[in-house]
N, C-alpha and C positions, 0 to 999 in steps of 0.2 A: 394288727398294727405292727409295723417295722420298729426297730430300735430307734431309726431318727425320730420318729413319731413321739415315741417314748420319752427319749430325751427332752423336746421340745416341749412336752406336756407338763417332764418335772421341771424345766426353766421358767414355762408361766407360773408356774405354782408360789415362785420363791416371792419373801417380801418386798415389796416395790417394782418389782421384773414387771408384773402386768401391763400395769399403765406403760412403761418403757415402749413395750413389745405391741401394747393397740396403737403408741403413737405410730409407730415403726409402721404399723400392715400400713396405717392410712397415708403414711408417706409415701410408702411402695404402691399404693393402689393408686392414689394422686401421680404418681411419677408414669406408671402403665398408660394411665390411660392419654398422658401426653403422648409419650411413646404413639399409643396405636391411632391418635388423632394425627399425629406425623404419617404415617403409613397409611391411613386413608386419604390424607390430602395427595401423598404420593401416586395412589393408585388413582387419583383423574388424571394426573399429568400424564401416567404410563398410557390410559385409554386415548389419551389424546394423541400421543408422539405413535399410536400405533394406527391410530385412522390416517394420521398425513403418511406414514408408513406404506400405508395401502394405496390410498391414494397417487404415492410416485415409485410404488411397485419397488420398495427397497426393502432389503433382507434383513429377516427376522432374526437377532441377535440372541443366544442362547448359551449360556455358562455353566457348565458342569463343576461343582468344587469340592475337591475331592481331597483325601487323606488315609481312606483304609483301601488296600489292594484287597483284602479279603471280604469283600462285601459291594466290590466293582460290576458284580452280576449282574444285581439288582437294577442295575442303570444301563448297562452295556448296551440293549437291544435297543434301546432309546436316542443311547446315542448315534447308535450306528445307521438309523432309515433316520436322523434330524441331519447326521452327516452328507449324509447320500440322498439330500434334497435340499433343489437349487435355491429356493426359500429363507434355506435357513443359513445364518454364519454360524458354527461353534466351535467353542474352545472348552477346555481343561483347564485349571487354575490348579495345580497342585499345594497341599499346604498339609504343616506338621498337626500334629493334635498338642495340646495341653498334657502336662505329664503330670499322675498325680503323685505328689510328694506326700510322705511321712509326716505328720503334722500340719501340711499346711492343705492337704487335698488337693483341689484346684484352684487352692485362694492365692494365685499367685500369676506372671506371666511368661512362666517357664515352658517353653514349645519343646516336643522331638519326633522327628521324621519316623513314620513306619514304615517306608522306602517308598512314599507317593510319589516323589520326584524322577526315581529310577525306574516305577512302575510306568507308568505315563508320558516317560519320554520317547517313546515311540509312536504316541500319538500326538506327538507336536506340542506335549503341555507348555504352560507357563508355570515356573517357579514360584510361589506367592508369599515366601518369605526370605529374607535374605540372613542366613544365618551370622554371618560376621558383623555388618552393621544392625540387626535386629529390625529391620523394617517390611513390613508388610505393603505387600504389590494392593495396589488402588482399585479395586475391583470395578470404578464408576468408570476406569481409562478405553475400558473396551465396551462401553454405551450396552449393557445389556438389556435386553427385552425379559426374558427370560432366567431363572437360577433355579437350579437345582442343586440342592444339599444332599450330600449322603445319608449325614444321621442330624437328628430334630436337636441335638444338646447344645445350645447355646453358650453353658457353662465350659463348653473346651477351647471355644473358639477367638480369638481377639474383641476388641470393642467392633472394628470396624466391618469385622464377618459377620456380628452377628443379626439373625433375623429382622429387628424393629429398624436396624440402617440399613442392610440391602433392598427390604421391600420398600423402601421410601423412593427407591430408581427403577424396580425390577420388578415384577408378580414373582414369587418364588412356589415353586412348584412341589412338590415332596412323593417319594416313592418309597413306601418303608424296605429298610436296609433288611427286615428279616421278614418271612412268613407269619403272619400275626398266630402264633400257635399258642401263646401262655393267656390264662385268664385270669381270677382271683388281684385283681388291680394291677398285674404288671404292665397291662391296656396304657394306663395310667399313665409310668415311668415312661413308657418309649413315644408318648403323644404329649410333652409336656406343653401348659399351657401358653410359656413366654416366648413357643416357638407356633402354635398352632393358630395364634392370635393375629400371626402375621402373613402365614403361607393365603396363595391365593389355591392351589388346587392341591388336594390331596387323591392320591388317584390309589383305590382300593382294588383288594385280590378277589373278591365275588361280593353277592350279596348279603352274608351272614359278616363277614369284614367290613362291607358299610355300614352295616345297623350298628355294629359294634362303633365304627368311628364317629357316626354320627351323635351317639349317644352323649360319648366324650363331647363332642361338640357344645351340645345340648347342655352337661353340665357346667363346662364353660362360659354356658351365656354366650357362644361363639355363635352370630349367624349368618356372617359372610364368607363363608368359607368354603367352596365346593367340593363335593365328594364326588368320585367317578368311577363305576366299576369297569376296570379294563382290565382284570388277570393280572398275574404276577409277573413283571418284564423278565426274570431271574428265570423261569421257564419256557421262555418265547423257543429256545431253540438246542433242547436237552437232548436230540437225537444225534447229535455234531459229536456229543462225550462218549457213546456208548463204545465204540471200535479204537477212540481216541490212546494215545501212550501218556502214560502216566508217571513221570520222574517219578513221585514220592513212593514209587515202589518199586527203585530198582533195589535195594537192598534184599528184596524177599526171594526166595528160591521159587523158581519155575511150580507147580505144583502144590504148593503150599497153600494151606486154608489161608485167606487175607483178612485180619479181624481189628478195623478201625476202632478207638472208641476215643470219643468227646464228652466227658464232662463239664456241666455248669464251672461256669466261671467264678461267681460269688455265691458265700456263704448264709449270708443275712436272710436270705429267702425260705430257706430251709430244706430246698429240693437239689442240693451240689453233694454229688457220692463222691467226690475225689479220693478225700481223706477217707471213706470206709474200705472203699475199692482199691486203693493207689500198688499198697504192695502184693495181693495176694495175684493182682491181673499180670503184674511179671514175674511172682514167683510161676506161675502158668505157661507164658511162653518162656520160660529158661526151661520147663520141665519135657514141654512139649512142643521140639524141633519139629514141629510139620503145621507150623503154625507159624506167622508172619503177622506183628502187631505193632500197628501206627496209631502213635498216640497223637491225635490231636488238639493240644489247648487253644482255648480263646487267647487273641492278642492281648488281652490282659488280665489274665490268670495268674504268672507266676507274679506279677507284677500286684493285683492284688492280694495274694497270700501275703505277703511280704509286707506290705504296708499295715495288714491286719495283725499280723504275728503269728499266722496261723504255719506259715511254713520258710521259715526265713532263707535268705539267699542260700546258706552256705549248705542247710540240709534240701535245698532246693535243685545246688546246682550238683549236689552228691549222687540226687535223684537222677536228674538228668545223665549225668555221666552210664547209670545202669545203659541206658536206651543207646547211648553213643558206643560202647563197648560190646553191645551184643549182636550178634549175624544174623538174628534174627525178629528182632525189634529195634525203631525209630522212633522218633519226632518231626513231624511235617512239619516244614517250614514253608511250604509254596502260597505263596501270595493268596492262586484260585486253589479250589478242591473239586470241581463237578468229574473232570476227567479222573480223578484219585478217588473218587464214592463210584463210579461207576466202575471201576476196575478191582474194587474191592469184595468180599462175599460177603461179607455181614457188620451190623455198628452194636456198637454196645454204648448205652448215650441213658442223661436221665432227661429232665424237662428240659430244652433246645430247642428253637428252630433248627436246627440242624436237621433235628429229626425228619422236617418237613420237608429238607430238599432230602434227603435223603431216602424216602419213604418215594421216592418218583423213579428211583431205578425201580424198586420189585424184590428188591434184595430184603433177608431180614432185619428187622431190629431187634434189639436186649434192651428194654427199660427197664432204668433202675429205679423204681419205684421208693419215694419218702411222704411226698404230701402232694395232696392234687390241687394242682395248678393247669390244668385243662380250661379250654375253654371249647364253644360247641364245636368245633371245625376239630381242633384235635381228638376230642375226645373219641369222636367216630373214626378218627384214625389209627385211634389206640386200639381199635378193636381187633388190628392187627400184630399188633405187638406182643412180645413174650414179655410177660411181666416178672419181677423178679426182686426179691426184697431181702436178700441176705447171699452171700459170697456164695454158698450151697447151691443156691436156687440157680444163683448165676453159671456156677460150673457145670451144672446138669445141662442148663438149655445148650451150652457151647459144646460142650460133649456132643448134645447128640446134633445138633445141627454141623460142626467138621465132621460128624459121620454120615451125614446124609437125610435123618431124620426131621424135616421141616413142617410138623402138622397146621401151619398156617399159612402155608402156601398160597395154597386157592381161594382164602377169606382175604387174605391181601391185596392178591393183584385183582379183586372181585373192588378190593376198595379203592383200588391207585385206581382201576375202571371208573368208577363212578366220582373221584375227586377230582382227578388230572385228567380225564380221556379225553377230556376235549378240545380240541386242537384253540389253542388262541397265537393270538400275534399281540402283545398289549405295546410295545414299542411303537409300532404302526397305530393303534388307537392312542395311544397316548399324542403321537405326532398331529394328528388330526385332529382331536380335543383342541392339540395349542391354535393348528391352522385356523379353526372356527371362531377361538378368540379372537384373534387378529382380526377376524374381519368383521366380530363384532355380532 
């Protein structure tokens, strides 16, 4: 059980709080299920406007709304064959995320741009907030058929983004932003209910990633919701990166071992090495010039230490400056990372998706092992992994692997064999998933 958990448990406990708090659920459960009777009424109206659709052969309307450049993957191949057929209209909606504040979380209507609007303007987007007057673009203006969300969290997005109003016009479709690699309830947190209530299709990475969604379903009480196995879009076309050039590593000298590492973002889980690892991995490449070390944090990493206490701005941005000052270590800042993990020779990462795209070159991992958080798809992929549970262990494996030493070579790409070998296109099935709706 999480600390919010906890809390919650000692707030029902207090005198009078109870009753307060069962009034509360049945207000919020009474309020739901108005919500999701709105959204079911919605979706006859969408089957209707898409059979006269069919009927006088007009195009299928399809919205992508987008906010993180760093998880554009996930959706790319999708958009790219719904572009490049005559079928369909789409656009791009760009829009900021919810910023969370110090005390107030995201209880507030404070937006900031992760540069969706500059990322996306080369695809024609549309701007969906206007920063100076504070108004948010109409999303009903461009009659969509279709929406797809980057990520399920409702709690970032304005009243009028979020899921129970756009499916009242739109079927919304969903593509998880990461490889479902964590298990132990984090399934949970990135499939929440206020958003999974309303999507019309959830389009899964295999068949151990359905059972896994469907189950959520199931507790839910969710049963109109379709699940669909079509592979991961984020893989559709990983062969494009392998030769690819890679900015975030012009810093590094020609010849130089390339040694990526990403840590967990949040603490509360109990599986984020930041803080154990943070200084001994640069006292390492200060010591060891033949060594090239890109640090890459989660977009909201420094941002959550901060708000926790765990690492405030000023020993934050002290930290940073090490990486900006040395000729031999960075900070990635690039939007994408697939062309930057392929160009790279090894990650040092603990529980991540990350791992998962990363684990599709062939290249090694360093996991830093705290508590297992595995679920069945990873955990057989961990079987490739150097495990590692104290700064010692870690220094060994990295010694010998910039020396050549790799004893897990052949069990790994024995396993990228058997997880990834199989050629998919899920953008192309996902596309024709929508076509079949349409026509019903």
């Amino acid at each position: 059980m999480n600390i919010k958990n906890n809390v919650k448990g000692l707030i029902k406990k207090l005198p009078g709080i109870s009753n307060l708090v069962q009034k509360n659920e049945i207000l919020e459960n009474q309020l739901n299920e108005v919500k999701h009777q709105c959204v079911l009424n919605g979706r006859k109206a969408i089957e209707y406007r898409l059979k006269f659709k069919t009927l006088n052969n007009e195009k299928i309307n399809v919205i992508f709304v987008c906010h993180r450049p760093a998880v554009w993957e996930s959706l790319h191949s999708v958009y790219d064959v719904l572009n490049q057929d005559e079928d369909f209209n789409v656009s791009i909606v760009a829009i900021p995320n919810k910023k969370e504040l110090p005390d107030l979380g995201l209880n507030h209507e404070e937006y900031e741009s992760e540069g969706a609007e500059e990322f996306w303007k080369e695809y024609g987007c549309i701007n969906g907030y206007d920063y100076e007057k504070r108004e948010w673009f109409d999303l009903k203006k461009l009659n969509p058929d279709y929406v797809f969300f980057q990520q399920p969290y409702n709690i970032t997005r304005c009243e009028e983004y979020k899921s129970w109003n756009v499916a009242q016009y739109a079927k919304i479709c969903y593509v998880p932003y990461a490889y479902d690699f964590i298990g132990n309830g984090v399934l949970e947190e990135t499939t929440p209910k206020d958003f999974m209530c309303d999507i019309s299709f959830y389009f899964t990475q295999n068949n151990i990633d359905d059972h896994m969604v469907r189950d959520i379903l199931k507790k839910y009480l969710i049963d109109d919701v379709k699940t669909v196995v079509t592979g991961f879009p984020r893989y559709d076309n990983l062969e494009q990166y392998k030769e690819s050039f890679a900015k975030g590593w012009d810093f590094a000298e020609e010849g130089n071992y390339r040694v990526m590492w990403t840590p967990r973002w949040c603490t509360n889980e109990g599986n984020c090495n930041f803080f154990q690892y943070k200084d001994n991995i640069v006292k390492y490449a200060l010591k060891h010039k033949d060594v090239s070390l890109l640090f890459r944090p989660h977009p909201q990493a420094f941002l959550n230490w901060n708000r926790t206490g765990e690492f405030p701005k000023k020993e934050a941005d002290a930290y940073q400056k090490i990486y900006a000052e040395a000729d031999n270590m960075s900070i990635d800042a690039e939007k994408s990372y697939f062309n930057t993990i392929f160009n790279s020779d090894c990650l040092i990462s603990d529980t991540s998706s990350f791992i998962a795209d990363y684990f599709t070159t062939g290249k090694p991992i360093i996991y830093c092992h705290k508590v297992d958080t595995f679920n069945e798809l990873s955990k057989k992929m961990s079987e490739g992994f150097y495990w590692v549970h104290n700064w010692e262990e870690l220094k060994k494996v990295l010694d010998d692997l910039k020396n050549g030493k790799d004893v897990l070579k052949e069990r790994r790409l024995q396993l990228l064999q058997e997880l990834f070998g199989r050629k998919q296109n899920a953008g192309e099935t996902i596309k024709e998933i929508i076509k079949q709706d349409v026509r019903g």
